[in-house]
Legacy VTK file of the C-alpha trace (Angstrom):
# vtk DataFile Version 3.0
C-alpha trace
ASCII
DATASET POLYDATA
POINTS 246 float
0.000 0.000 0.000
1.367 3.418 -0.620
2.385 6.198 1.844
-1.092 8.091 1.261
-3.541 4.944 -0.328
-5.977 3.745 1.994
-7.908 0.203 1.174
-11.571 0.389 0.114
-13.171 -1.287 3.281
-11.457 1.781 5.553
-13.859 3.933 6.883
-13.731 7.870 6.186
-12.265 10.075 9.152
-13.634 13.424 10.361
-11.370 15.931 11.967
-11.556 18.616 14.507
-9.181 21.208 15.047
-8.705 24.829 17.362
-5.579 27.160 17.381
-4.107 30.280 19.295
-1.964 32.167 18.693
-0.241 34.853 20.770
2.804 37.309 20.459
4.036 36.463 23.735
4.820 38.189 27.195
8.146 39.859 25.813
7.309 40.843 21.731
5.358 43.241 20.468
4.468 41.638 17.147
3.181 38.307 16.275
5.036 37.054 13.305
3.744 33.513 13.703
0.676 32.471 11.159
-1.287 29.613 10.883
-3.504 27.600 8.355
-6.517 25.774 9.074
-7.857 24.102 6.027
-10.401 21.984 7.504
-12.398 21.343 4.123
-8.858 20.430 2.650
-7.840 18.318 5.586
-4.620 21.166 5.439
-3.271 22.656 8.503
0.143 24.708 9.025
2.208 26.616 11.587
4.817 29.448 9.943
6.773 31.304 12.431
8.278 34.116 10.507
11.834 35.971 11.477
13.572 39.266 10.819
11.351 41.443 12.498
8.510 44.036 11.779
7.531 44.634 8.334
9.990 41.339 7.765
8.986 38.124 9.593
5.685 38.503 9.595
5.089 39.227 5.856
7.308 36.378 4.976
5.210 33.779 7.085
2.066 35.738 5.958
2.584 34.822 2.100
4.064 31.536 2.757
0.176 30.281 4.573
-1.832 32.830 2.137
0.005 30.814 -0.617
-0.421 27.316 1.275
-4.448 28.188 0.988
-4.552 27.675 -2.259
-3.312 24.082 -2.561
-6.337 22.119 -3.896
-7.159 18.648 -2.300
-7.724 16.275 -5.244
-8.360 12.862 -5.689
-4.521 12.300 -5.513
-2.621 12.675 -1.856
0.668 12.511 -3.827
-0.590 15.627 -6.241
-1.545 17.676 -2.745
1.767 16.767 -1.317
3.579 18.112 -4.994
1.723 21.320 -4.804
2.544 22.240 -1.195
6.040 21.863 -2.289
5.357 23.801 -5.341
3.912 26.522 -3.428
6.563 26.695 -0.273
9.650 26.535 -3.175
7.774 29.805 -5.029
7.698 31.666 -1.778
11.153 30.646 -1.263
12.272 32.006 -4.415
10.379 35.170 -3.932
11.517 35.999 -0.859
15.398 35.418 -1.440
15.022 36.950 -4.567
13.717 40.257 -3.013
16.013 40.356 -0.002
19.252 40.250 -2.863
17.572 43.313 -4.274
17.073 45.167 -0.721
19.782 43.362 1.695
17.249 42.818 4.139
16.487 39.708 5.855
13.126 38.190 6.147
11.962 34.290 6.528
9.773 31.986 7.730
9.869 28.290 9.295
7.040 25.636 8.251
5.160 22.663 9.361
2.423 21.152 7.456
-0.175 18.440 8.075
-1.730 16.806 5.288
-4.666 13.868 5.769
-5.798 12.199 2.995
-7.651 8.668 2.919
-6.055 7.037 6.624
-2.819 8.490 6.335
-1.207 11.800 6.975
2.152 13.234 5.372
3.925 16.238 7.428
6.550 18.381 5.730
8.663 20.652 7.372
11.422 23.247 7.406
13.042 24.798 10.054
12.151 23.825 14.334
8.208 24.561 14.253
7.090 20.897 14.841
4.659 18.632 15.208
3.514 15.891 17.126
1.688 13.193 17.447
-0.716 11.606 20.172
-2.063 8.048 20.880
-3.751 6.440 23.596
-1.593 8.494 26.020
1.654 8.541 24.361
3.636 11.789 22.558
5.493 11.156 19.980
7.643 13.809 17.740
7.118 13.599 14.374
9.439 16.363 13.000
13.012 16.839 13.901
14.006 20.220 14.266
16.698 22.226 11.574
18.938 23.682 14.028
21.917 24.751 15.490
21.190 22.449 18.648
19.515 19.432 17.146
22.697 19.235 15.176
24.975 19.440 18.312
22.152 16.396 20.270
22.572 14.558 17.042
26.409 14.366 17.145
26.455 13.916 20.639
27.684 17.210 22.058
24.865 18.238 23.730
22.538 15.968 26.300
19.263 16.410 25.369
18.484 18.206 28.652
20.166 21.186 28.070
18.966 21.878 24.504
16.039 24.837 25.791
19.066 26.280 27.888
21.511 26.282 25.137
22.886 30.135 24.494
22.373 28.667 20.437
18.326 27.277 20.950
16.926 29.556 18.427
19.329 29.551 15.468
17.823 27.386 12.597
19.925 25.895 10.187
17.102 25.819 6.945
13.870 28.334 6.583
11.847 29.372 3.835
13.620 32.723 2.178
16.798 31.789 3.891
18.858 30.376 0.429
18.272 30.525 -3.446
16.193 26.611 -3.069
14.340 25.189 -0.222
14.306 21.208 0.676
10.895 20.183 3.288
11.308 17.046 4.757
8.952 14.506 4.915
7.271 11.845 6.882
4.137 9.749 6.003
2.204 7.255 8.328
-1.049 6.150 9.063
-4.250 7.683 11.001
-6.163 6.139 13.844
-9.330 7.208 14.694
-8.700 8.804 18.585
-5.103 10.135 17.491
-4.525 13.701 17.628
-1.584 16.077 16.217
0.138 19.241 17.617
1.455 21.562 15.167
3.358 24.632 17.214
6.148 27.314 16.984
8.746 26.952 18.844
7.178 29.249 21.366
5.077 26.490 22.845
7.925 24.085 22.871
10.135 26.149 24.667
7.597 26.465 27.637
5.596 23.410 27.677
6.408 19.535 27.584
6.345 16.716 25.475
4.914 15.037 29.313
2.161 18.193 29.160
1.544 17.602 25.671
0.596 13.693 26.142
-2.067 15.026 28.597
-4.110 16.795 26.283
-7.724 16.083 26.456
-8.997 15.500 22.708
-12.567 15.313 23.850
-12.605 18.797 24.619
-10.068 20.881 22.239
-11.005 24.561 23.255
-10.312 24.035 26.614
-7.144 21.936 26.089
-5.822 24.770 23.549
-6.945 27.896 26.659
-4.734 25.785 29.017
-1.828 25.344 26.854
-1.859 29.375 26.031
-2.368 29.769 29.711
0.428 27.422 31.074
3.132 29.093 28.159
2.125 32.570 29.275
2.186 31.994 33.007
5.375 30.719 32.419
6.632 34.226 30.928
6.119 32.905 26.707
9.809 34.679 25.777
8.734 34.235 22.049
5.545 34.221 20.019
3.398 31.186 21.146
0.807 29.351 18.572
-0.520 26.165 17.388
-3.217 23.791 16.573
-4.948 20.873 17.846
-5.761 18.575 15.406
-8.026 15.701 16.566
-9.268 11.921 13.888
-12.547 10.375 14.960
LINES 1 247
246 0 1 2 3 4 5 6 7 8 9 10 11 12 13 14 15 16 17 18 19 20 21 22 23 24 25 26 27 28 29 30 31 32 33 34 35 36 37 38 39 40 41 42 43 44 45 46 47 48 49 50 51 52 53 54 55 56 57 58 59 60 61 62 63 64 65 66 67 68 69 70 71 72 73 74 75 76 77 78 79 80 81 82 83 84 85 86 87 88 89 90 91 92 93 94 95 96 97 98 99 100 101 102 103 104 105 106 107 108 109 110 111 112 113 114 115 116 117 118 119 120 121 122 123 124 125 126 127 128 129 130 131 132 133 134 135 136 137 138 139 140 141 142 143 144 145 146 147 148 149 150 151 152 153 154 155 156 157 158 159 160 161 162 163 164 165 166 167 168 169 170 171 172 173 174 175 176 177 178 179 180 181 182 183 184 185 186 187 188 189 190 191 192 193 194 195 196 197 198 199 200 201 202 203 204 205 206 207 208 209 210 211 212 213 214 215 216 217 218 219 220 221 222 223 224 225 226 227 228 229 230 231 232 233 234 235 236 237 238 239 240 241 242 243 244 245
């Protein structure tokens, strides 16, 4: 079976999904933006840097230009054009900072479902997760500075939030002339539910607080995650989505 077939006797899924989104308790400006595509099964997270006027444009385009992706009969043909449409904002965006010398970009996580399976592409450290029967489990793997330094070993794992390094990202859309999004496909349960987030969440909350999330009731669950990263002082722009399979 392929990454995004489903066989005939499966029965359809429904989603439900919430989001917040929130500049923080130390920025002024939001630069994070988010996509929910619910028609489309579609749903992204861009958290946009280089300031004012910069970061928050670039993430802007990037989900206005994710809205138009079309889900047709083919999963593989949805998953082509979100490429298509990330790679045209890339170009766009590098192309213009070359002409003005500023710097603008935008990190990306995307969650397509189509027929029992979902495929996530990513760039940059906004992630996503996923969570069943109790148990968190990360689906991206973050483009960074410090994953790079856990990966090789120099750094334990426990002192990645605290690391002096934590929010320098080693690929982002507008950052270089041609963008690569990695991928991961794998099937959907009915009862499983996905986090897509900025790093702003995951830099104040838990994968632990994560797994506790109450999929019955998403509003609420989505007010106490905005509430816990805020209480605990939410240095950067906080948002995300709850994405819940029934």
């Amino acid at each position: 079976m392929s990454a995004l077939a489903q066989s005939p006797e499966a029965s359809p899924l429904r989603f439900r999904s919430v989001s917040r989104s929130h500049a923080g308790r130390r920025r002024t400006v939001n630069e994070d933006r988010l996509l929910e595509c619910g028609a489309q099964t579609l749903w992204a997270v861009a958290d946009g840097m280089g300031g004012h006027q910069a970061g928050d444009v670039a993430a802007s385009r990037l989900i206005e230009a994710l809205s138009h992706v079309e889900h047709g009969a083919s999963g593989y043909a949805c998953i082509a054009d979100i490429e298509g449409e990330v790679r045209r904002v890339n170009a766009e965006l590098f192309a213009e900072q070359a002409a003005s010398g500023a710097t603008s970009g935008s990190t990306v996580v995307t969650l397509l479902a189509h027929e029992g399976h979902y495929a996530c592409l990513w760039a940059g450290d906004s992630r996503a997760y996923h969570l069943r029967q109790g148990t968190v489990s990360a689906i991206t793997r973050d483009h960074s500075v410090v994953q790079e330094l856990v990966d090789g070993g120099a750094l334990p794992e426990a002192r990645r939030k605290s690391h002096p390094s934590a929010h320098v990202i080693t690929r982002a859309v507008g950052s270089a002339p041609s963008i690569d999004l990695d991928r991961r496909f794998a099937p959907i349960q009915a009862g499983d539910l996905f986090v897509l987030c900025s790093d702003g969440l995951t830099a104040c909350v838990t994968e632990d607080e994560l797994a506790g999330i109450d999929r019955h009731d998403l509003a609420a669950s989505a007010d106490w995650l905005l509430a816990t990263t805020l209480a605990r002082q939410a240095p950067d722009n906080v948002s995300f989505i709850l994405i819940a399979a029934d």
